[in-house]
Kinemage of the C-alpha trace (Angstrom):
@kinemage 1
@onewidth
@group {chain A} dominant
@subgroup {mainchain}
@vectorlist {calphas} color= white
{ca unk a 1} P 139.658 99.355 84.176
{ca unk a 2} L 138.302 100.191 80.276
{ca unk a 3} L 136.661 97.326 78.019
{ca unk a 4} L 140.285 96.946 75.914
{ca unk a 5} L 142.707 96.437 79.071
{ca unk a 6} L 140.198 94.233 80.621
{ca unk a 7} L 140.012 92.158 77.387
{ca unk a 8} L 143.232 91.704 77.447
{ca unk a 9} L 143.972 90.883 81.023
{ca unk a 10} L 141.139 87.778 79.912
{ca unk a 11} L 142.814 86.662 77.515
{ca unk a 12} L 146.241 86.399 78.771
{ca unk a 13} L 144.833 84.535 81.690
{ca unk a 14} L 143.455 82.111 79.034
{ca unk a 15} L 146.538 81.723 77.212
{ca unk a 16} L 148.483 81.205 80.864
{ca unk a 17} L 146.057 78.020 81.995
{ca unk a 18} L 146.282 76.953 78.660
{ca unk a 19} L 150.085 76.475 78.617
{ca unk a 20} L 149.900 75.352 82.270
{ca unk a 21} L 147.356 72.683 81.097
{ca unk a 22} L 149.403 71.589 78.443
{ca unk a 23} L 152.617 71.786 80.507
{ca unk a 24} L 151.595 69.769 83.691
{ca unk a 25} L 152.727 66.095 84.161
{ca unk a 26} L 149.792 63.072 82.904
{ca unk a 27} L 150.090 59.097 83.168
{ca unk a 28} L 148.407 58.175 80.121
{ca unk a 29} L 148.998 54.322 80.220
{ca unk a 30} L 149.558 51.411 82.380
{ca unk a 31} L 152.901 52.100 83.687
{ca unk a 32} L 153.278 55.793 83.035
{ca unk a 33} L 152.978 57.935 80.121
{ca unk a 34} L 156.348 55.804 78.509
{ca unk a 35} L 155.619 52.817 79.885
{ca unk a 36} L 158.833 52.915 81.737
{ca unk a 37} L 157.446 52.925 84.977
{ca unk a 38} L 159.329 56.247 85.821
{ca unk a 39} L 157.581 59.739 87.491
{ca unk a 40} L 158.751 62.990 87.004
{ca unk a 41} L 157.639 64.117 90.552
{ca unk a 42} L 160.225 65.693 92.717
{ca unk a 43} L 158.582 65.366 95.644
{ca unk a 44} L 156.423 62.493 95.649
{ca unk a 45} L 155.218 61.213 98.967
{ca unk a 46} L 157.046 58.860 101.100
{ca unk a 47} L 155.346 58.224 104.266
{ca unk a 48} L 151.545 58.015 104.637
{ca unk a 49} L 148.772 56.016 106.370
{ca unk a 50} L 144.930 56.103 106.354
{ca unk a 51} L 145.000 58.947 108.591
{ca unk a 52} L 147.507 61.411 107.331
{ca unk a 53} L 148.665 62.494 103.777
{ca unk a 54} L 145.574 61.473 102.300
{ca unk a 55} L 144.149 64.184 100.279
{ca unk a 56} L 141.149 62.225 98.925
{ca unk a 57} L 139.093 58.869 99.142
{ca unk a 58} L 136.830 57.485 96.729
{ca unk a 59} L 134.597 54.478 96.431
{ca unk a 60} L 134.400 52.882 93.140
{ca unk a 61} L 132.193 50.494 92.082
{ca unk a 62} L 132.780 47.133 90.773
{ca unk a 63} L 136.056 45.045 91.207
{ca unk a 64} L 138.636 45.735 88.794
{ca unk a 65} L 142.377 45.278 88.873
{ca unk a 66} L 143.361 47.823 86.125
{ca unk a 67} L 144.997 50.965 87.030
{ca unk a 68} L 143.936 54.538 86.895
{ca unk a 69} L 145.206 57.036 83.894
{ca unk a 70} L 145.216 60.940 84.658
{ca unk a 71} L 145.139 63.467 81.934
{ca unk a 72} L 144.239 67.022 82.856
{ca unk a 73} L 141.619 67.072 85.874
{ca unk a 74} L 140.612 63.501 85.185
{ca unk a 75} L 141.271 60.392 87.111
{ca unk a 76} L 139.912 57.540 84.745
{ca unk a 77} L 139.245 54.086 85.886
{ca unk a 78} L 137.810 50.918 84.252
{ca unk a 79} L 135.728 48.444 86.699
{ca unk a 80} L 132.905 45.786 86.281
{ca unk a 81} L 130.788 43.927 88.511
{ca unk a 82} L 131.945 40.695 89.878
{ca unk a 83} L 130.714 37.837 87.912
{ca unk a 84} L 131.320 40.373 84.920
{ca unk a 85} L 127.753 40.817 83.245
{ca unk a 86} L 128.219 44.938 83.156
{ca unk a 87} L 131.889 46.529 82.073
{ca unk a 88} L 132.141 50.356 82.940
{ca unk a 89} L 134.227 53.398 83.266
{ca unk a 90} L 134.676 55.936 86.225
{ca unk a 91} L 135.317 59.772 85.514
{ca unk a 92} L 137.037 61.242 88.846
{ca unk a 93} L 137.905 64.994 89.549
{ca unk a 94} L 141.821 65.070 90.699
{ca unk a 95} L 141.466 67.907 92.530
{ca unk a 96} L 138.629 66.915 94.532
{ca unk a 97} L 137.817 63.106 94.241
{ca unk a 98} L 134.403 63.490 92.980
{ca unk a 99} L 133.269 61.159 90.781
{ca unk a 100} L 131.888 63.551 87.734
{ca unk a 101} L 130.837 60.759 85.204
{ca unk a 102} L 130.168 56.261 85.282
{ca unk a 103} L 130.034 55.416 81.477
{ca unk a 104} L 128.131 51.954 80.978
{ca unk a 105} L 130.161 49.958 77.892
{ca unk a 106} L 129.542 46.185 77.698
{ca unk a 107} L 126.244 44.036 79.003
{ca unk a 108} L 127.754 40.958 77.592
{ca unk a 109} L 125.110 38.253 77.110
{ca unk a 110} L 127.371 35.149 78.447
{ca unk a 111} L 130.842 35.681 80.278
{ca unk a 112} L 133.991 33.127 80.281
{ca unk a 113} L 134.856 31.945 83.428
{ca unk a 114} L 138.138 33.545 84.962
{ca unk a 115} L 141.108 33.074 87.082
{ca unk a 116} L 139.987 33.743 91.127
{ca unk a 117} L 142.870 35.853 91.133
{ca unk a 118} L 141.777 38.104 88.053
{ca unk a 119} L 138.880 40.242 87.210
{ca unk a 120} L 136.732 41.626 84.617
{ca unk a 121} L 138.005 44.797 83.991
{ca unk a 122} L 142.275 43.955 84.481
{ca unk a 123} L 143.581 45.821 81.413
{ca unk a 124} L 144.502 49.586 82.142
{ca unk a 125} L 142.747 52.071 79.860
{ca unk a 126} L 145.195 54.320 77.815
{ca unk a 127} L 144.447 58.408 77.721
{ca unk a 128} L 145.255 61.351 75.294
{ca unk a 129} L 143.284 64.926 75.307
{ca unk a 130} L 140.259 64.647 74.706
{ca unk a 131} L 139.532 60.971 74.480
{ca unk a 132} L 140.464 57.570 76.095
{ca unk a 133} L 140.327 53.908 75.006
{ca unk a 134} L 139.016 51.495 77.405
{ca unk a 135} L 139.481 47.559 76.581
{ca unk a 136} L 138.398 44.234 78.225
{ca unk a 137} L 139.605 41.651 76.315
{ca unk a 138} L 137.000 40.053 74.326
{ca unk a 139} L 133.942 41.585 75.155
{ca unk a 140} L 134.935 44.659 73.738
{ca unk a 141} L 137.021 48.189 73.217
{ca unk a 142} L 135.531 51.725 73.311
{ca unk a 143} L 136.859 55.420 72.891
{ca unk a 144} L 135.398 57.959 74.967
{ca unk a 145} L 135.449 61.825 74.431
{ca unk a 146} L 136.257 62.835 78.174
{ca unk a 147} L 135.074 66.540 77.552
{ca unk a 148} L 131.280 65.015 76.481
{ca unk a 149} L 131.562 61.880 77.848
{ca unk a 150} L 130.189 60.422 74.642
{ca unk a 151} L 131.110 57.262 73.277
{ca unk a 152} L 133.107 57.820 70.160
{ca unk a 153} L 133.015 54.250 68.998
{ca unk a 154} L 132.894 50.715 70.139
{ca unk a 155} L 134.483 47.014 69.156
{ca unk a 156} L 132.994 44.042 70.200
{ca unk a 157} L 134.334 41.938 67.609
{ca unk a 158} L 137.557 41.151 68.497
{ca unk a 159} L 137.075 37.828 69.998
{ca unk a 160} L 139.340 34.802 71.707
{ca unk a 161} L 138.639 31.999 74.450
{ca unk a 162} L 140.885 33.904 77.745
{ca unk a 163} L 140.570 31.130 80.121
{ca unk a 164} L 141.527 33.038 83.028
{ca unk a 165} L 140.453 36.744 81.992
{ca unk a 166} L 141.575 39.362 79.736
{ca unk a 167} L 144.638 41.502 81.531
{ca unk a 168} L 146.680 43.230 78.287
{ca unk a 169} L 146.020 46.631 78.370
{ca unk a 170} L 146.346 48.845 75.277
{ca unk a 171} L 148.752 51.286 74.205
{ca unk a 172} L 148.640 54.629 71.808
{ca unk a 173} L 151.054 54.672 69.058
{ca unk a 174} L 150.628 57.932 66.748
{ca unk a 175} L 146.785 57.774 64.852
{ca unk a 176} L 146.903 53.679 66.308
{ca unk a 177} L 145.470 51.988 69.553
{ca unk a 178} L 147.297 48.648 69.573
{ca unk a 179} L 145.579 45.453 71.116
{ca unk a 180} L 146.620 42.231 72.396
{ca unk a 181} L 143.848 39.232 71.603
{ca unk a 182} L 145.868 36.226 72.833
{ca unk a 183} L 143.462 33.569 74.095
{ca unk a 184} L 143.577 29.600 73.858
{ca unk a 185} L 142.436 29.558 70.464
{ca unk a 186} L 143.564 33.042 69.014
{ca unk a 187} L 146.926 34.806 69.030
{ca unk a 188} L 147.060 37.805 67.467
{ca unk a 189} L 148.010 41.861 67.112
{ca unk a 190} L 145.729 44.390 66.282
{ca unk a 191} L 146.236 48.147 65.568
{ca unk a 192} L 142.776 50.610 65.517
{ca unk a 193} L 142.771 53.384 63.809
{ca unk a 194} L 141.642 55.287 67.039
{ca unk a 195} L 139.426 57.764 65.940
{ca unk a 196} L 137.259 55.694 64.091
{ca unk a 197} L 138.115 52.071 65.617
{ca unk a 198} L 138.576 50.531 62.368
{ca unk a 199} L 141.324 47.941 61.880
{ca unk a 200} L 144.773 49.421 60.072
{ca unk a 201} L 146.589 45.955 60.591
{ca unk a 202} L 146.213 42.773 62.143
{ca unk a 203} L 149.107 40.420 62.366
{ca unk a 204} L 148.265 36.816 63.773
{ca unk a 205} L 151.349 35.282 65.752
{ca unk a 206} L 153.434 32.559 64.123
{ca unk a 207} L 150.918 29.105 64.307
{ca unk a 208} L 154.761 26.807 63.486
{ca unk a 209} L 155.294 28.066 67.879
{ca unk a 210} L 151.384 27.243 68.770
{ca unk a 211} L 149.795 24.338 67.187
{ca unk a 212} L 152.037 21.891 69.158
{ca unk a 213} L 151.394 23.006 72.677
{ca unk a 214} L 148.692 22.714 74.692
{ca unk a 215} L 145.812 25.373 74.744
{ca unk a 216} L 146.938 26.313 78.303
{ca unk a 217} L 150.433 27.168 76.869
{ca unk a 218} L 148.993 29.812 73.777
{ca unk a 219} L 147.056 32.187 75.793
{ca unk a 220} L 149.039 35.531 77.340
{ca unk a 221} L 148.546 38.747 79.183
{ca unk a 222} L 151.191 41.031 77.963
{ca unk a 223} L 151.603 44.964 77.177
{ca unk a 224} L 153.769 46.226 74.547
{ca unk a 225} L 156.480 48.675 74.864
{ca unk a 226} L 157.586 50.721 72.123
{ca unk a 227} L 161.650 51.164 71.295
{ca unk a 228} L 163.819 53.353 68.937
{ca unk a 229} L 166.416 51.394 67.361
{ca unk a 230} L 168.744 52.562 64.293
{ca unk a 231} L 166.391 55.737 64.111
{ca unk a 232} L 163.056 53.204 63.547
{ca unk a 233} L 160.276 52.153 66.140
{ca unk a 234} L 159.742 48.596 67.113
{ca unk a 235} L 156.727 47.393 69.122
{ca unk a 236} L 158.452 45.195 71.793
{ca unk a 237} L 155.857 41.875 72.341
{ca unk a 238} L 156.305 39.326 74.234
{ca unk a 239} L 153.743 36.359 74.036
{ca unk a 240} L 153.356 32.986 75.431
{ca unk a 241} L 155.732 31.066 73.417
{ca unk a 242} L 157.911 33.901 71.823
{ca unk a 243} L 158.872 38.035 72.067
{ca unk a 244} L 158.655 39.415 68.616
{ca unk a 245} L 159.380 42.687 67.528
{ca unk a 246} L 157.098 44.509 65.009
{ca unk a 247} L 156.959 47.786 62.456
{ca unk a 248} L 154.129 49.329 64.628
{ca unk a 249} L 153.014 51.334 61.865
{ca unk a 250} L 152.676 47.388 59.620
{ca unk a 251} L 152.464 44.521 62.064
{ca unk a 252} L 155.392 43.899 59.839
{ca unk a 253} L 157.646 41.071 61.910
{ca unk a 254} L 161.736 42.437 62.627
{ca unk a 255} L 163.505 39.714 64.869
{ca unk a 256} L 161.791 37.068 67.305
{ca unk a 257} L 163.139 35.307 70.155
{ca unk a 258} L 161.959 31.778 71.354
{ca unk a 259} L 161.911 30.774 75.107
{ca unk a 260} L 158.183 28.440 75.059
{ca unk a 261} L 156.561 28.715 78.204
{ca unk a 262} L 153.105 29.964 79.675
{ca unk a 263} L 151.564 33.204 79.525
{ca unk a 264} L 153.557 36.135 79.875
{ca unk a 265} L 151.697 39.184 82.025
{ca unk a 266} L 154.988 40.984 82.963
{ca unk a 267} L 155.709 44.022 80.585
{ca unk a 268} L 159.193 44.636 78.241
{ca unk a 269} L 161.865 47.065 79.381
{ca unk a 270} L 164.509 49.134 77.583
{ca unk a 271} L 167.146 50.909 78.897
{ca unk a 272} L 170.566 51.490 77.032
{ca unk a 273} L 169.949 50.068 73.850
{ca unk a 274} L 168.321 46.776 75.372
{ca unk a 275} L 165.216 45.119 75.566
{ca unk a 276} L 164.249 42.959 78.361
{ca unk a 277} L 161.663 40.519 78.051
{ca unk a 278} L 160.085 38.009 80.388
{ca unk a 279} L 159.341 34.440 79.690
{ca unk a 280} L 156.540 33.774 81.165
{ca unk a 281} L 156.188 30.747 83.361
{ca unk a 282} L 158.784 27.820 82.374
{ca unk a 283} L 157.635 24.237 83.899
{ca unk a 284} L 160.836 22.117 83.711
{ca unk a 285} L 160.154 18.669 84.310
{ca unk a 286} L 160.320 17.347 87.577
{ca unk a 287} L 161.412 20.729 89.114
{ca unk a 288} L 159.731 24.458 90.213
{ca unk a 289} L 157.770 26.356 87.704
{ca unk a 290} L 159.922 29.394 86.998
{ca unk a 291} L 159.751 32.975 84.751
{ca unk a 292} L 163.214 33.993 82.974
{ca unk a 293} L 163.998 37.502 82.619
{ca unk a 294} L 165.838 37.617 79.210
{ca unk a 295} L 168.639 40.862 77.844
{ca unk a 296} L 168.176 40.655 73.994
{ca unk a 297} L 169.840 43.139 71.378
{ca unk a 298} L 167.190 44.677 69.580
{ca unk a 299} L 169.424 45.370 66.453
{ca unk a 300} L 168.540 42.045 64.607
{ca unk a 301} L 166.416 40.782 62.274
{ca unk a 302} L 164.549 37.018 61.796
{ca unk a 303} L 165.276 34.471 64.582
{ca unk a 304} L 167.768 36.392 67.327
{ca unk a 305} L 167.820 33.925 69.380
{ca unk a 306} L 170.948 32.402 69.706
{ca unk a 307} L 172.958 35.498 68.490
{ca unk a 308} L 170.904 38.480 70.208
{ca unk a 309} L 170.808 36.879 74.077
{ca unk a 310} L 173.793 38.063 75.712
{ca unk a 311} L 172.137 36.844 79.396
{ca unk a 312} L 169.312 35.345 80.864
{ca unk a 313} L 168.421 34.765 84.492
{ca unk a 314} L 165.720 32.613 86.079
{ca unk a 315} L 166.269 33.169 89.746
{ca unk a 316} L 163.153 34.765 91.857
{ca unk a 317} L 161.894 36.935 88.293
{ca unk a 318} L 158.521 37.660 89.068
{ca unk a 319} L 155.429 36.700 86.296
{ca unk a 320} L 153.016 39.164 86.933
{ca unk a 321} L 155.086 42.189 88.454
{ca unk a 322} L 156.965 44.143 85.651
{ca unk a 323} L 160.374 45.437 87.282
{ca unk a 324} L 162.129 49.203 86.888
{ca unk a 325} L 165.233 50.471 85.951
{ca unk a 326} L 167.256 52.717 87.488
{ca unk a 327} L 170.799 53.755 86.361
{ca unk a 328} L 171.528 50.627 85.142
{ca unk a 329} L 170.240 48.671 87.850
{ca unk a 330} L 167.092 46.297 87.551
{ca unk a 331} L 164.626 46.182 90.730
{ca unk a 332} L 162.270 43.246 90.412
{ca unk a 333} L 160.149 41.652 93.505
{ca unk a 334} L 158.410 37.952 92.871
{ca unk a 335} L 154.895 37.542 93.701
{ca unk a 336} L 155.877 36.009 97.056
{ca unk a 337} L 158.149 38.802 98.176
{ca unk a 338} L 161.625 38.075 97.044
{ca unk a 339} L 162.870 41.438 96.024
{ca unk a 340} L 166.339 41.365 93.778
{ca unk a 341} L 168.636 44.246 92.216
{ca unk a 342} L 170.495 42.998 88.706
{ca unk a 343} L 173.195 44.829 86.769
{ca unk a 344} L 171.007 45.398 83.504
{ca unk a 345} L 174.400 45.147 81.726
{ca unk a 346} L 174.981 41.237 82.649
{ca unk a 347} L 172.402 40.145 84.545
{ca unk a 348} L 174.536 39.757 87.731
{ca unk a 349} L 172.832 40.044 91.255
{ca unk a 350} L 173.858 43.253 93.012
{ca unk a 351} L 171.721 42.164 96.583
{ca unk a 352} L 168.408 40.662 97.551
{ca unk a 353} L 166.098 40.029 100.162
{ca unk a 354} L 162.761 39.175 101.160
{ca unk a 355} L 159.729 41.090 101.994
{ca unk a 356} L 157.094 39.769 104.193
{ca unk a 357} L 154.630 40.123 101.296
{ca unk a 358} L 152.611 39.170 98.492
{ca unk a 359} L 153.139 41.543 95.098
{ca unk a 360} L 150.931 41.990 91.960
{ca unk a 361} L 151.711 45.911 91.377
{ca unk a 362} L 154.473 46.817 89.143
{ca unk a 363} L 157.674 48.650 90.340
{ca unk a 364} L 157.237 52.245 90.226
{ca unk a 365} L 160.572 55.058 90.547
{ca unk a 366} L 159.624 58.870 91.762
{ca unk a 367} L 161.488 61.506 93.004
{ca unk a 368} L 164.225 59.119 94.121
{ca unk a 369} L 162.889 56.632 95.532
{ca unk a 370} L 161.657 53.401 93.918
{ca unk a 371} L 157.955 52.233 95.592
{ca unk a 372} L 156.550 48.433 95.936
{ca unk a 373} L 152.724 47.823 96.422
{ca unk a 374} L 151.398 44.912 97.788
{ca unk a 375} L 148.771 42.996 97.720
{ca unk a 376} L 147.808 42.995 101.259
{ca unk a 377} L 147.734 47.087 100.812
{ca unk a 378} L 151.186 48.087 101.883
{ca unk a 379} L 153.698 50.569 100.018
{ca unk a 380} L 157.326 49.733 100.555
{ca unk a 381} L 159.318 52.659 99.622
{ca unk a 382} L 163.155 52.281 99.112
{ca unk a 383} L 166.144 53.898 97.831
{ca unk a 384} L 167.815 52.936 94.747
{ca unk a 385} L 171.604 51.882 95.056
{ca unk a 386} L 174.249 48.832 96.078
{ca unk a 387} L 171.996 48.056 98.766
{ca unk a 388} L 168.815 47.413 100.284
{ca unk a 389} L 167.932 50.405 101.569
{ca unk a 390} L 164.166 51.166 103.564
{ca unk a 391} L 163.218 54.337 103.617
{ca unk a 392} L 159.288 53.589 104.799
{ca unk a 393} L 156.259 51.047 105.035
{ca unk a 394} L 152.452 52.717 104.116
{ca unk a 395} L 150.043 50.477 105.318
{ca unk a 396} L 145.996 51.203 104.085
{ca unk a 397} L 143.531 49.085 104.425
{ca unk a 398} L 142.093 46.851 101.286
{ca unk a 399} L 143.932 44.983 98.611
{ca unk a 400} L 146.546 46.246 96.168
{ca unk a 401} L 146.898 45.110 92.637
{ca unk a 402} L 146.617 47.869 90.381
{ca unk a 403} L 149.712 49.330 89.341
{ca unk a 404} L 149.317 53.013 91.210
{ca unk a 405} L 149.843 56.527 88.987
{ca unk a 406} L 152.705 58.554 90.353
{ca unk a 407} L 151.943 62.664 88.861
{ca unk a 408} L 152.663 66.009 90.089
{ca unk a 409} L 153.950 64.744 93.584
{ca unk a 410} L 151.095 62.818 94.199
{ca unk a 411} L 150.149 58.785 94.011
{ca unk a 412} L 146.707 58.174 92.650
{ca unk a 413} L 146.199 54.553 94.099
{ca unk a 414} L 144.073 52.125 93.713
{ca unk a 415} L 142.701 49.109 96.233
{ca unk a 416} L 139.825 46.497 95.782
{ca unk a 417} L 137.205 49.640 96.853
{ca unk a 418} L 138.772 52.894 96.392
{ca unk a 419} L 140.709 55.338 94.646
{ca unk a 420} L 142.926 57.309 97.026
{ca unk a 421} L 144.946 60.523 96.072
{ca unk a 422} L 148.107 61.027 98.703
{ca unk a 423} L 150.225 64.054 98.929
{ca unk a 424} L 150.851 66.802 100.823
């Protein structure tokens, strides 16, 4: 073969991997690359245990309830000791499991105390090419080029009192990395410019909804969701108190809807023209702490509340769990198993039942099939329709609460000590 054809041949296997690199399925943020909780996989597993249709196994250290992000050949995972005093990230090869690169980011002097059921490193990192933003609340933010493993930059300056941990995890919006700092004493929105971490906007939630409550009642734990409406972007927020929608390129305030209440850690959703916020918990007095799952139109402006609510529900809505929707059809399962289906278009109940289960993990829909993680490690895998419908149960040992990654027909899965890759 001469020097020219053999050039050739070289680079026309470079330009093939190149368009196969940029063509293959990532998860980029909690939730999925739209935060939608939706896969493209086909053929995503659906049965599996610790001894078959595991492809991979890998310890990580620390304990950290975030979820992994894959872009490219990278796994990437946030963790942190236990009683918090270093914060790190975890490089992992998806091909073979090996871990290729621990970042140290945070040594924090003095830690806050947190909830026994959260950790130190509970908000999911968010990934592009070439670089991803980890956060952990208020002891800091960093970018990280994941071809040097550099750190770009770092913020340790955006500061509030948690009380029970950080948990919002960051999102990418255009040149932006958006930021939740919602603590006892703090509530506010912040948008990084993210290739230099400096601050675009900040927008500080409306103190009239806050300074009458209790401390207990300010904090929150939510993740935005962006929505097109009228041909314009909103960033979909739901706080303690109040969802508000916001110019994500401003901060810039579009409607708000009040339900009070106690922080919110369940994500938006948006399917036909809808948003779908949750409430957070509600403590009516003399009765059972609830969470509301609330339909609002997003085509208002100021105070929506009574005008932009066509339904509400309060039965079994989970706080922590964010649901999925499937062809008009909400699935939602309550930290202590109850596991409902909704019409999205009235809130009506299509079935329920109960699983004999505890659930953290967010809903997840691939190839079909809708998949349940809980805490006590197993996968419930079901099919979507009129009725309950079991297609499997995946027990592995160890505890589930990150929200798994669903990509190329694989689950990248995380428990309490390891990162596990199933597929075929």
């Amino acid at each position: 073969m001469n020097r020219k054809l053999s050039t050739l041949l070289f680079l026309a296997i470079c330009v093939t991997s190149g368009l196969l690199a940029q063509g293959q399925e990532n998860w980029t943020h909690l939730r999925g690359s739209k935060l939608d909780g939706h896969s493209l996989s086909k053929n995503a597993p659906v049965s599996w245990s610790e001894n078959s249709a595991i492809l991979w196994k890998t310890e990580i250290r620390g304990v950290a309830w975030s979820s992994p992000v894959v872009f490219g050949g990278q796994v990437w995972t946030s963790s942190a000791t236990q009683n918090g005093e270093e914060m790190f990230v975890v490089c992992t090869d998806y091909d073979s499991g090996k871990i290729l690169k621990e970042v140290s980011l945070f040594k924090p002097a003095e830690v806050q105390h947190i909830h026994p059921t959260n950790s130190y490193a509970t908000p999911t990192p968010c990934i592009e090419e070439d670089f991803v933003y980890v956060h952990f609340g208020t002891y800091g933010t960093a970018c990280i080029n994941t071809q040097t493993f550099k750190i770009v930059w770092t913020r340790t300056d955006l500061n509030c009192e948690h009380m029970q941990g950080a948990a919002s995890s960051p999102i990418i919006y255009k040149n932006l990395l958006i930021l939740h700092i919602e603590g006892t004493d703090v509530q506010y929105l912040i948008a990084l410019d993210k290739f230099s971490g400096k601050t675009v906007w900040k927008t500080t939630r409306p103190w009239e909804f806050y300074k009458d409550v209790e401390p207990v009642y300010r904090k929150a734990y939510c993740t935005p969701i962006v929505v097109e409406v009228n041909g314009k972007d909103q960033l979909i927020s739901n706080g303690a108190q109040l969802c508000i929608a916001y110019e994500p390129e401003t901060g810039k305030e579009i409607w708000q809807v009040f339900y009070g209440g106690d922080s919110t850690v369940s994500m938006p959703l948006s399917y036909a023209g809808m948003v779908f916020v949750n409430s957070g918990w509600m403590f009516p007095e003399g009765g059972t702490f609830y969470a509301r799952l609330l339909a609002v139109d997003p085509s208002g402006t100021g105070d929506v509340t009574k005008t932009h609510v066509p339904w509400e529900t309060g039965v079994d809505v989970p706080q922590i769990s964010t649901p999925v929707i499937v062809d008009s059809l909400i699935y939602m399962v309550h930290e202590r198993g109850d596991l409902t289906c909704l019409n999205a278009k009235n809130g009506a109940v299509i079935w329920k039942t109960k699983l004999k289960d505890q659930f953290n993990a967010s809903v997840l829909y691939a190839s079909g099939n809708i998949y349940l993680f809980s805490v006590k490690g197993k996968t419930y895998v079901i099919k979507p329709g009129l009725s309950f419908q079991l297609l499997a149960e995946n027990p592995l040992d160890g505890m589930i609460k990150a929200t798994p990654a669903i990509v190329r027909d694989n689950i990248i899965l995380r428990t309490d000590k390891f990162l596990y890759r199933i597929g075929k």
